[in-house]
VEXKEMI-169311 format. One record per residue: residue in three letters; x, y, z of N, C-alpha, C in turn. Coordinates in steps of 0.001 Angstrom, whole numbers, padded with zeros to 6 digits, always signed. Atoms other than C-alpha are relative to their C-alpha. Layout:
residues N
ALAXYZXYZXYZ/...
end
This chain:
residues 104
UNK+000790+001115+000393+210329+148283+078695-001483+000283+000203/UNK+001117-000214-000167+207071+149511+080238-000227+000687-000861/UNK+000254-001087+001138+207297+152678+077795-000446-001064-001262/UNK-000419+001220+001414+207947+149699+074869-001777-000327+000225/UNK+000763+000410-000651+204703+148222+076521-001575+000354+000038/UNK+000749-001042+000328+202507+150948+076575-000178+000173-001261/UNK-000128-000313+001231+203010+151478+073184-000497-000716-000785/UNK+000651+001313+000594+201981+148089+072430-001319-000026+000030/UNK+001647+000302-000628+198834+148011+074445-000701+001154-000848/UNK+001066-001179+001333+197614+151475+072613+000446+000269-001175/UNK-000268+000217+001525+198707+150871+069449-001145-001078-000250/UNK+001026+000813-000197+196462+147546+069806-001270+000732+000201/UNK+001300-000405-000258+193447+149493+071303+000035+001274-001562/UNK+000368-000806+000989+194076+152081+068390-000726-001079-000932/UNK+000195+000915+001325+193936+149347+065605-001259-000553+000483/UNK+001511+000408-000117+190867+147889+067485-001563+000680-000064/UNK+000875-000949+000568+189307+150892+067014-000288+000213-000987/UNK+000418-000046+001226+189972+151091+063875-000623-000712-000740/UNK+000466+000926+000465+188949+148160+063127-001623-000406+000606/UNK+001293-000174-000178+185514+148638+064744-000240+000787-000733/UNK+000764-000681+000871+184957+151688+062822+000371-000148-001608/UNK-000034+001140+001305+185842+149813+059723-001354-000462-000491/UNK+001088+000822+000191+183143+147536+060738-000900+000858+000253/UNK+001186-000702-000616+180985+149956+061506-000513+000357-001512/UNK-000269-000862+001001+181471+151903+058547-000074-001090-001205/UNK+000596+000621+001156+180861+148866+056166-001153-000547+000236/UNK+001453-000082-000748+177709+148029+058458-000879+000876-000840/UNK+000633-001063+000634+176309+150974+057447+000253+000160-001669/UNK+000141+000161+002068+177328+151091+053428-000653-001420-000212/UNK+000717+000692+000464+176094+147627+053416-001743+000169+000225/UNK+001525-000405+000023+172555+149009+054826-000524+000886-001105/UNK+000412-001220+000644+172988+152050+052716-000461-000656-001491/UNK-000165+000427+001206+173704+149777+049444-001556-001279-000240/UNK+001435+001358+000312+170660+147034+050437-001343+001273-000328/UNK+001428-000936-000414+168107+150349+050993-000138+000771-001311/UNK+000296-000295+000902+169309+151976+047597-000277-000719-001167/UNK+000630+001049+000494+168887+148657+046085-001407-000644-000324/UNK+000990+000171-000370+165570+147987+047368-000786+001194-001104/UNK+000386-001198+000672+164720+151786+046033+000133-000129-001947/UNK-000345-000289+001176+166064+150859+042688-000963-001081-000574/UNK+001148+001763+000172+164037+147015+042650-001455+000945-000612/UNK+001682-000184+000087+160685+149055+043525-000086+001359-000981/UNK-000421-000874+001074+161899+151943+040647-000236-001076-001337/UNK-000129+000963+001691+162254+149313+037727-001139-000781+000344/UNK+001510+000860-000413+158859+147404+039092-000873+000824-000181/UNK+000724-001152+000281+157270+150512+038901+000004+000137-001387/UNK-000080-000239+001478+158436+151186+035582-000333-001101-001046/UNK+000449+001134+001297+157958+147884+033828-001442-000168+000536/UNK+001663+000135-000114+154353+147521+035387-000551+001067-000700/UNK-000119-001115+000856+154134+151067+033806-000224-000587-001704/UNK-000051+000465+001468+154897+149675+030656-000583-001155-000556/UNK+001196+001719-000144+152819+146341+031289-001048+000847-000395/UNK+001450-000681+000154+149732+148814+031526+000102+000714-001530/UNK+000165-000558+001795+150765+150598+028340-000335-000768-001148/UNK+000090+000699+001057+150919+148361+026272-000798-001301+000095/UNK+000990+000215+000356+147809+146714+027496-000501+000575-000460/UNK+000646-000634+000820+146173+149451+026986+000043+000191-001612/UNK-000083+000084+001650+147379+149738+023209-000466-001269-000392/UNK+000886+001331+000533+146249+146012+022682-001353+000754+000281/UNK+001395-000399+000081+143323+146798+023876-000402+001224-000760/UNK+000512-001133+000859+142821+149898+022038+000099-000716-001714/UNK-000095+000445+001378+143914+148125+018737-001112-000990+000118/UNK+001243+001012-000308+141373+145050+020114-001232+000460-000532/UNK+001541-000856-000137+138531+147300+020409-000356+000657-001616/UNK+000558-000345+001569+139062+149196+016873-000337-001450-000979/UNK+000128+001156+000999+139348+145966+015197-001312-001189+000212/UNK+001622+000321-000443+136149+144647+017011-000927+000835-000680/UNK+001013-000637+000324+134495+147507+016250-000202+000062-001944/UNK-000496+000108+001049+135891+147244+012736-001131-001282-000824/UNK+000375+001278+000435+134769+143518+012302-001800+000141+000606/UNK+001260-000148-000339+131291+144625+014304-000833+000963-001397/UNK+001023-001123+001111+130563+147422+011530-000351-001216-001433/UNK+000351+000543+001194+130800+144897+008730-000619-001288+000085/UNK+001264+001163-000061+128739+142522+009971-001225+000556+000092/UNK+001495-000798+000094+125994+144978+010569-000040+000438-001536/UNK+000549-000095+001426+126692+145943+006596-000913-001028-000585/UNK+000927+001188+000406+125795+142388+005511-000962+000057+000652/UNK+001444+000301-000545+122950+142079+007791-000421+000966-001190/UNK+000606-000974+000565+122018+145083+005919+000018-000498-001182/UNK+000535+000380+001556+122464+143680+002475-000547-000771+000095/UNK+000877+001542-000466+121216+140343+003481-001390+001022+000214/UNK+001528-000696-000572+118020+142360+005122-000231+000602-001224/UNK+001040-000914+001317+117453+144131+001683+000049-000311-001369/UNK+000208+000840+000714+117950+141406-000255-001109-000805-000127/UNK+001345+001044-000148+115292+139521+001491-000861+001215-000271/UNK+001067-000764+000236+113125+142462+001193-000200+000319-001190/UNK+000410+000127+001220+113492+143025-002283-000406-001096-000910/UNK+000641+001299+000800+112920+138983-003171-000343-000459+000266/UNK+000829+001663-000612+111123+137104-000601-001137+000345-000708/UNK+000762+000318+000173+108275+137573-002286+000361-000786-001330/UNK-000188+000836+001134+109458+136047-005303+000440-001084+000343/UNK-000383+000979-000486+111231+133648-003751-000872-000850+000583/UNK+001269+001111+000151+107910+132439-002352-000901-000565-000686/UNK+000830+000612+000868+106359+132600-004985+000809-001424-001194/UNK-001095+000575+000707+108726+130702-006817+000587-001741+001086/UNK+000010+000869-000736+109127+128120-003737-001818-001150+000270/UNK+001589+000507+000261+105327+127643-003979-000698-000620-000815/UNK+000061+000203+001788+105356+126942-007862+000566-001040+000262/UNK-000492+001662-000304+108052+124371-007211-000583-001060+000180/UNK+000518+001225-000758+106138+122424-004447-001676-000209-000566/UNK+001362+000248+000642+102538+122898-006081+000130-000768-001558/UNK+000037+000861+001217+103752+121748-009544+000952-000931+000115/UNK-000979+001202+000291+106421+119079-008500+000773+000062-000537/UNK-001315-000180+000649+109322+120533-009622+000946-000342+001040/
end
């Protein structure tokens, strides 16, 4: 009966062992699984901020040509405008002058 007994008691302390390094042993995979988790979070945060900046930058690069785009052709007109007036303000004053002196 004591043999019987014995057998009981460390059979029990086995299984409680085992059953600590069970817990141990999913302790640790659950650290391992939060830490390659974490690694994978600040991996795909990395990468889509990555791709945030890219594709500011391409707005902005398309921004900027199309500024500069819409800047060049406003400096054309000035330019025709500016050499329009230079080839007719004088007529145009004279012709504004005629108006208001003869009451037209």
């Amino acid at each position: 009966m004591e043999n019987a007994l014995n057998m009981i008691v460390e059979a029990d302390r086995a299984a409680r062992e085992r059953v600590e390094q069970a817990r141990e042993r999913r302790e640790a995979l659950t650290k391992a699984l939060a830490e390659q988790k974490k690694e994978i979070d600040e991996a795909h945060t990395a990468e889509a901020k990555a791709e945030i900046d890219r594709a500011r930058e391409a707005k902005q690069k398309k921004l900027d040509a199309q500024s500069e785009t819409i800047r060049r052709q406003e400096e054309q007109r000035l330019k025709r405008l500016d050499e329009r007036y230079q080839a007719s303000h004088e007529a145009w004053e004279d012709e504004i002058f005629r108006a208001v002196t003869q009451g037209k």
